[in-house]
C-alpha positions in Angstrom: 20.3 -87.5 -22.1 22.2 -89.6 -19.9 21.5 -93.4 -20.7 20.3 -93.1 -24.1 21.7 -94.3 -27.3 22.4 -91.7 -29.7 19.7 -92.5 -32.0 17.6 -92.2 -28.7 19.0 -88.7 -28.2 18.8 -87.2 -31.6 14.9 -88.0 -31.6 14.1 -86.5 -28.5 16.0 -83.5 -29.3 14.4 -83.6 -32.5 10.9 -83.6 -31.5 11.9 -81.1 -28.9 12.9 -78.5 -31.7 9.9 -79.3 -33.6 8.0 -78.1 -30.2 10.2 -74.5 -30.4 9.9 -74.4 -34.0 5.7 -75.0 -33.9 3.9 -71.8 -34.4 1.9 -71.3 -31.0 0.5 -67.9 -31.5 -1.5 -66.7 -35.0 1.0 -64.3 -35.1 4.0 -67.1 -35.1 1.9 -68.6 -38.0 1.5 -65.6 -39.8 5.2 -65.1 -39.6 6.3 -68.7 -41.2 3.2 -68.4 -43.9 5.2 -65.1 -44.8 8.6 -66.6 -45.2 7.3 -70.3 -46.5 4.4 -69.9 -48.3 3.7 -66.0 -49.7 7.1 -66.0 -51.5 5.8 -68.5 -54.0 2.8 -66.6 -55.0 2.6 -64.3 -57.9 3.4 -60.7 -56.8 0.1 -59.0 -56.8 -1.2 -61.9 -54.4 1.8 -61.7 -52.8 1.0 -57.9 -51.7 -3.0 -58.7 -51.3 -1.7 -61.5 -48.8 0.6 -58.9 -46.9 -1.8 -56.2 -46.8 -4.2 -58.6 -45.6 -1.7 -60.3 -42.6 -1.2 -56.8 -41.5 -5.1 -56.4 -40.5 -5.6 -59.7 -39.6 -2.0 -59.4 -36.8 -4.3 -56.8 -34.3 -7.3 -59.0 -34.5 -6.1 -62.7 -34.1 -2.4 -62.5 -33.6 -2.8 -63.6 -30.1 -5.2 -66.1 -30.5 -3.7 -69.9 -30.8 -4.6 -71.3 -34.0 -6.9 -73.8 -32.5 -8.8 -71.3 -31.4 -9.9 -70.0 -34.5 -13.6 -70.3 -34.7 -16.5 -70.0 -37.8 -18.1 -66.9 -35.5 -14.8 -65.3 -35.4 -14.2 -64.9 -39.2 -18.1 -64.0 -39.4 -17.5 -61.4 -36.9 -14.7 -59.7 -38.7 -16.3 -60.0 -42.1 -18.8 -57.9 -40.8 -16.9 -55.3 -39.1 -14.8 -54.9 -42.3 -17.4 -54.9 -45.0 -18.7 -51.8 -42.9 -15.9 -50.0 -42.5 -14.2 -50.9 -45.7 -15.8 -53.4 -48.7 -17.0 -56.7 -48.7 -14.1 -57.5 -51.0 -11.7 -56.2 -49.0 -13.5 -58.3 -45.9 -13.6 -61.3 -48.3 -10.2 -61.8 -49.2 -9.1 -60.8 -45.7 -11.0 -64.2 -44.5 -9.7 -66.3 -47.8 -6.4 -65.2 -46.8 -6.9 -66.6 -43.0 -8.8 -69.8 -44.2 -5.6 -70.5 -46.3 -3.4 -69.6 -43.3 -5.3 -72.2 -40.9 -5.1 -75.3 -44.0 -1.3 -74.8 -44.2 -1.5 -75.2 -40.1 -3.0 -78.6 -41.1 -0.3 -79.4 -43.1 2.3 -78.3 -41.2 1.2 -80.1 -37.9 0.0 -77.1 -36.0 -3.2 -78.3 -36.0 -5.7 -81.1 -36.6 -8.4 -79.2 -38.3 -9.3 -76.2 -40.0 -12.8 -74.9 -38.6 -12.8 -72.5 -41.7 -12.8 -74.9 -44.1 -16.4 -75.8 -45.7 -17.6 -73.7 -42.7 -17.7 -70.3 -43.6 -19.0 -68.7 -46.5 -18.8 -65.3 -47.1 -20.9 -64.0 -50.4 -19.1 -63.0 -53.5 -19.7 -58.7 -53.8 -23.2 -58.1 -55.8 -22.8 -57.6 -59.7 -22.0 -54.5 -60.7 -24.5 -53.3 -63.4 -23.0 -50.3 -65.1 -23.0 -50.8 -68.5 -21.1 -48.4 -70.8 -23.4 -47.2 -73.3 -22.3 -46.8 -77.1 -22.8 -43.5 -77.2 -20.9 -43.0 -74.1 -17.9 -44.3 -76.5 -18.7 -42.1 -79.6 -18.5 -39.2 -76.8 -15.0 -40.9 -75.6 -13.5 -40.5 -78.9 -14.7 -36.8 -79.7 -12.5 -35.9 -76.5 -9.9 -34.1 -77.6 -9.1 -31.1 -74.9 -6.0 -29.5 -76.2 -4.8 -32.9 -78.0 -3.4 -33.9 -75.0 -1.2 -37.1 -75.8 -2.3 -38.7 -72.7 -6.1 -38.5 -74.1 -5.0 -39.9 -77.5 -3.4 -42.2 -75.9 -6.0 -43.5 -73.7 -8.5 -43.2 -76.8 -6.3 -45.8 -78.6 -6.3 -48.3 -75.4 -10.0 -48.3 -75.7 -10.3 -48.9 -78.7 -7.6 -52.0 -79.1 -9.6 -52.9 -75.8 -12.7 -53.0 -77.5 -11.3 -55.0 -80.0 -9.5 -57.8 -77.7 -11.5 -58.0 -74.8 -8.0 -58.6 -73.4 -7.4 -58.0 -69.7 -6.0 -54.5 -68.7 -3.0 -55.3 -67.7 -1.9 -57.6 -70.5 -2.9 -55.2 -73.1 -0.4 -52.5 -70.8 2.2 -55.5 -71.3 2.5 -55.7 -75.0 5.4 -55.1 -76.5 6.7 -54.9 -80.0 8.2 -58.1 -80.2 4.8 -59.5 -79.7 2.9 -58.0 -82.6 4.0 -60.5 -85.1 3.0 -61.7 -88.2 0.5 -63.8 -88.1 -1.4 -61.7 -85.2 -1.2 -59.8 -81.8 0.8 -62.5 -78.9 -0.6 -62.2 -75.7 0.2 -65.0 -72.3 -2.6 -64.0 -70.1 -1.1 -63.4 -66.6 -3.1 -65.1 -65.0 -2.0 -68.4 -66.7 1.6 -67.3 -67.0 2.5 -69.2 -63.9 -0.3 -72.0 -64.8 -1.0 -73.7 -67.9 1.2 -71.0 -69.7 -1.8 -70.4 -72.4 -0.8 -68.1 -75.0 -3.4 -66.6 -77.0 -2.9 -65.3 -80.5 -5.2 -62.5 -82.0 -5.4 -63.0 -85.9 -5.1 -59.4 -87.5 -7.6 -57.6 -88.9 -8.0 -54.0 -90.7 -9.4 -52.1 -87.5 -7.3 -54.2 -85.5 -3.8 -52.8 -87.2 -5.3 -49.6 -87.5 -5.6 -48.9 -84.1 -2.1 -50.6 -83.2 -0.4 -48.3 -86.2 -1.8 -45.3 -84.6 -0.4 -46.3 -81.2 2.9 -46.7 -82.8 2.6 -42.8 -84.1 2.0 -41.7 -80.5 5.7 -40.3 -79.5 8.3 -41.3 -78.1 9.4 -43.6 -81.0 9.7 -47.5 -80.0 12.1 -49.9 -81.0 12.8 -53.4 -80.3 11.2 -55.0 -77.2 9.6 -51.4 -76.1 5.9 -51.5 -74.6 3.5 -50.6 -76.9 1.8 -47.9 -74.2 4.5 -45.6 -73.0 4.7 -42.3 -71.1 6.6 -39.6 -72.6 9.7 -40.6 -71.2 9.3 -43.8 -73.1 8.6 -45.5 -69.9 5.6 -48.4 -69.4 2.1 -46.7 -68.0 1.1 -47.9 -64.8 -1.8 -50.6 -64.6 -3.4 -47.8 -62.2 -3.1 -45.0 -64.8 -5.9 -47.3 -66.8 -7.9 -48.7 -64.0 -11.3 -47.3 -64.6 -11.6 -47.7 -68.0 -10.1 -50.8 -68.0 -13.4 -52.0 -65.6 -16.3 -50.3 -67.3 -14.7 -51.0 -71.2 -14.1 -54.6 -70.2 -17.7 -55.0 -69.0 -18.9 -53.1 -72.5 -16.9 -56.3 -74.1 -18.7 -58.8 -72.5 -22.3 -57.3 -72.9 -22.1 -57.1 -76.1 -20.3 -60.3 -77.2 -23.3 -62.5 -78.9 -23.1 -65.3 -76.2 -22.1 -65.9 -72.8 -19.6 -68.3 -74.4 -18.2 -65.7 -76.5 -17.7 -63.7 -74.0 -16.0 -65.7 -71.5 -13.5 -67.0 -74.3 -12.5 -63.1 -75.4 -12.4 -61.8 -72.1 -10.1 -65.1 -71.3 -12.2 -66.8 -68.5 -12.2 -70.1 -67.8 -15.6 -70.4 -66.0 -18.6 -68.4 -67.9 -20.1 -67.9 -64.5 -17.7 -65.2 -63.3 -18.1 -63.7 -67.3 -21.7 -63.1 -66.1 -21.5 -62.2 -62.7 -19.5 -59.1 -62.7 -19.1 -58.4 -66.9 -22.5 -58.9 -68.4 -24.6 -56.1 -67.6 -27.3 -55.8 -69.8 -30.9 -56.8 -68.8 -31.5 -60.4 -70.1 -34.7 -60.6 -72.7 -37.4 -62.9 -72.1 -39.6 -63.5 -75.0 -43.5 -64.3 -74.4 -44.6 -68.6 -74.5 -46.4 -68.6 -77.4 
């Protein structure tokens, strides 16, 4: 850099490093959306996002990001909703979209082509609705009064009674059965608007949670309220399925759309009736 002022210098060898340091593959971009942006997630989407790299590495990782086209994340979509879901495809191609904007940002490149271009349908509604009877039958269950049946009849029931998401219900603790009602911060506001939502108590409502509390191991302090036998917090897997169809039984037979929404803790109604609300709607006859 003979001839140059310093000042001269240090910019050329700046904007040289920021040439070495520029992502030129889709797998060099995957690799700094790893380190710079997935950290900051919330840890479930932090392992969807990963999961989600890992597929997408075989298929575009050579590719330069300006290369990404509209027909390419069409063409994936459709070889992945075949061969696995159409959820698993979707949030495969979210996950790329999001990939290419931060290329924006960070100078990689001067457009996303995904952006406002492809749309890739939400999976159809699922329309099992949990009948009440299929409930009364839940509760007779009683096989060899297995805890782990008891246990789960109780979930349902304080399910039933919160509409509360799965895994916040698997969350409560001791400490937040308080006084003046049942403290639960949705998760997935905790790292949001921080919403807390308190569930006045009622008779049924106290019932259920007293019963919980007789379930061995005995709890103290800030123990879960749901425990294995070694004391230990349940999986969210060990409740997954009844977590879906119970949840869905919640929404269908709230009294409005709106009431539904607000117990189940969704912001936009839509997504209350989309995948919750299963029931056939009524039309009466014009008069």
């Amino acid at each position: 850099m003979l001839g140059r002022s310093p000042v001269e210098a240090y910019a050329v060898w700046s904007e040289r490093m920021g040439e070495v340091d520029t992502p030129r593959t889709m797998n060099q971009l995957f690799d700094r959306y790893l380190i710079d942006v997935v950290p900051m997630k919330a840890k479930r989407t932090q392992e969807s996002n990963e999961i989600s790299i890992s597929k997408l590495r075989p298929v575009f990782g050579r590719l330069s990001p300006a290369s990404i086209k509209p027909k390419h994340a069409y063409k994936y979509n459709d070889a992945v909703a075949k061969k696995r879901s159409t959820t698993t495809a979707r949030r495969d191609i979210e996950t790329l979209r999001h990939v290419l904007t931060k290329a924006v940002e960070w100078g990689v490149i001067d457009r996303n082509q995904l952006l406002g271009q492809v749309r890739i349908e939400h999976a159809s509604s699922r329309d099992r609705y949990v009948e009440a009877w299929e409930v009364t039958e839940l509760f007779k269950v009683t096989g060899h009064q297995m805890r782990s049946i008891h246990l789960a009849q109780c979930f349902v029931r304080l399910k039933l009674l919160l509409g509360s998401r799965r895994g916040d219900i698997l969350d409560l603790k001791l400490t937040d059965l308080k006084e003046d009602g049942i403290h639960i911060q949705p998760s997935k506001t905790r790292n949001s608007t921080g919403r807390r939502q308190i569930y006045q108590w009622s008779e049924k409502r106290h019932h259920v949670v007293d019963k919980i509390k007789a379930i061995p191991p005995r709890r103290i302090g800030p123990a879960h309220l749901f425990t294995t036998r070694q004391g230990k917090p349940y999986s969210k897997n060990a409740f997954d399925s009844l977590w879906q169809r119970f949840r869905a039984k919640v929404a269908t037979d709230s009294f409005t759309l709106l009431e539904a929404a607000e117990r189940l803790g969704h912001s936009d109604p839509s997504t209350t009736n989309r995948i919750y609300r299963r029931k056939p709607v009524v039309i009466k006859p014009i008069e």
